[in-house]
C-alpha positions as CSV (number, residue, x, y, z in Angstrom):
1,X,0.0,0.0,0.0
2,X,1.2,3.4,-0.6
3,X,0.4,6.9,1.0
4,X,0.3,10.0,-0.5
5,X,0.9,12.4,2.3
6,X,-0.1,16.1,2.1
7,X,0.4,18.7,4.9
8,X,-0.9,21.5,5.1
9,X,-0.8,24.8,7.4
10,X,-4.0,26.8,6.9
11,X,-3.8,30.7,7.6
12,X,-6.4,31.0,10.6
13,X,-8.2,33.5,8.3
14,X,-9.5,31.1,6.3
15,X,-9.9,28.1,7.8
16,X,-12.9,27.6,8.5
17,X,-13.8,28.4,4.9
18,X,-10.8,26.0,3.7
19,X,-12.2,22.9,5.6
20,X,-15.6,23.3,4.0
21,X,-13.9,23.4,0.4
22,X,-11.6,20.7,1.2
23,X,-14.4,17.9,2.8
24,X,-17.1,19.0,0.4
25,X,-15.2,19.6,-3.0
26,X,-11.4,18.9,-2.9
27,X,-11.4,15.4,-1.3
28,X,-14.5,14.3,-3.4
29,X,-12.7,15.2,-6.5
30,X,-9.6,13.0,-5.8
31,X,-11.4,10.3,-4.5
32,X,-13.5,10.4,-7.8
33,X,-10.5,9.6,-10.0
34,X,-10.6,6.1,-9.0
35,X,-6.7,6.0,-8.1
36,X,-6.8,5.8,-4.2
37,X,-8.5,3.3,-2.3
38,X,-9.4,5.7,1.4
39,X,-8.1,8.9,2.9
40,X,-7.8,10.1,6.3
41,X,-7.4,13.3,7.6
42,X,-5.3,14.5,10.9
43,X,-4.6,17.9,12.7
44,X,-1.1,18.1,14.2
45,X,-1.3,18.9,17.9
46,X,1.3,20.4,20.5
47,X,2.2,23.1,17.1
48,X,2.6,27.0,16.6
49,X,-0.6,27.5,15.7
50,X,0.4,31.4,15.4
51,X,0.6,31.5,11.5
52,X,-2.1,28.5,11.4
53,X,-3.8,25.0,12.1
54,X,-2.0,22.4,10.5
55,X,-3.5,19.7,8.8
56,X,-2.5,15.9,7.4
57,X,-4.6,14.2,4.1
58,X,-3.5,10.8,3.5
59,X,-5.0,9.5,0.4
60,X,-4.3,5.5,0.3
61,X,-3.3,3.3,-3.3
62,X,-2.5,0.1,-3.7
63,X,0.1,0.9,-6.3
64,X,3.2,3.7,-7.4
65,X,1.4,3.1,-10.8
66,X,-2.1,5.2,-9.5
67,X,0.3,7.4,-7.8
68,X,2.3,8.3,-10.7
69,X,-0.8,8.7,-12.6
70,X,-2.1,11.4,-10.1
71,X,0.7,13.1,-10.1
72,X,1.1,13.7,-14.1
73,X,-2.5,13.9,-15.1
74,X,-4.1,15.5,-12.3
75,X,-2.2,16.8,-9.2
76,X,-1.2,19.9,-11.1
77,X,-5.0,20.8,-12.4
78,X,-6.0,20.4,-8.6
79,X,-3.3,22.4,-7.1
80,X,-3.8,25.0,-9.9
81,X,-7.2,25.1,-8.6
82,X,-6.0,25.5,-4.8
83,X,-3.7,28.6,-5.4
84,X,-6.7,30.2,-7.6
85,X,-8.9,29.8,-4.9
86,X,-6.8,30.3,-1.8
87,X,-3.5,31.8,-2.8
88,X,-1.1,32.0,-0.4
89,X,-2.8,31.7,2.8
90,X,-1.8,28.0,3.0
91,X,1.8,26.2,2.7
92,X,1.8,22.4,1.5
93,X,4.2,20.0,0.9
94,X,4.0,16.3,0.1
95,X,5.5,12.9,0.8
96,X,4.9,9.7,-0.3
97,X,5.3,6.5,1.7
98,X,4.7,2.3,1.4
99,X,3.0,0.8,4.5
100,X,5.6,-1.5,5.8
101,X,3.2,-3.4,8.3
């Protein structure tokens, strides 16, 4: 199984806003490409929240194939869509992991 990690620190401002476009449009649209299996979604605790909550999305495949695909066919369409909606007023960065156990 393999994880595609996504954190993300949300500027306060819009967070509220953010979660409601991320759990009502966002997520739906990955999950609609067929590629990943489940997500689940985390807030990091004991943080600097001064700049912002910080969130993790894990979106769960069972192959680096449906990743791959993701990331050349879609990922840059959706985070295009991101930064039109919410510009700078949120940092990401992502990893990618297997599930050892």
């Amino acid at each position: 199984m393999i994880v595609y990690n996504n954190t993300i620190q949300v500027d306060p401002f819009i967070a509220e806003a953010w979660m409601q476009w991320l759990l009502q449009e966002h997520i739906p649209e990955i999950m609609s490409l067929g590629l990943f299996t489940q997500w689940k979604m985390f807030r990091l605790l004991e943080q600097d929240e001064a700049e912002g909550m910080t969130f993790v999305i894990q979106y769960y495949t069972p192959s680096l194939e449906n990743y791959y695909r993701f990331t050349e066919e879609f990922a840059p369409v959706l985070q295009k869509k991101s930064f039109d909606k919410w510009g700078d007023r949120f940092i990401a960065f992502r990893t990618i992991m297997e599930v050892m156990h």
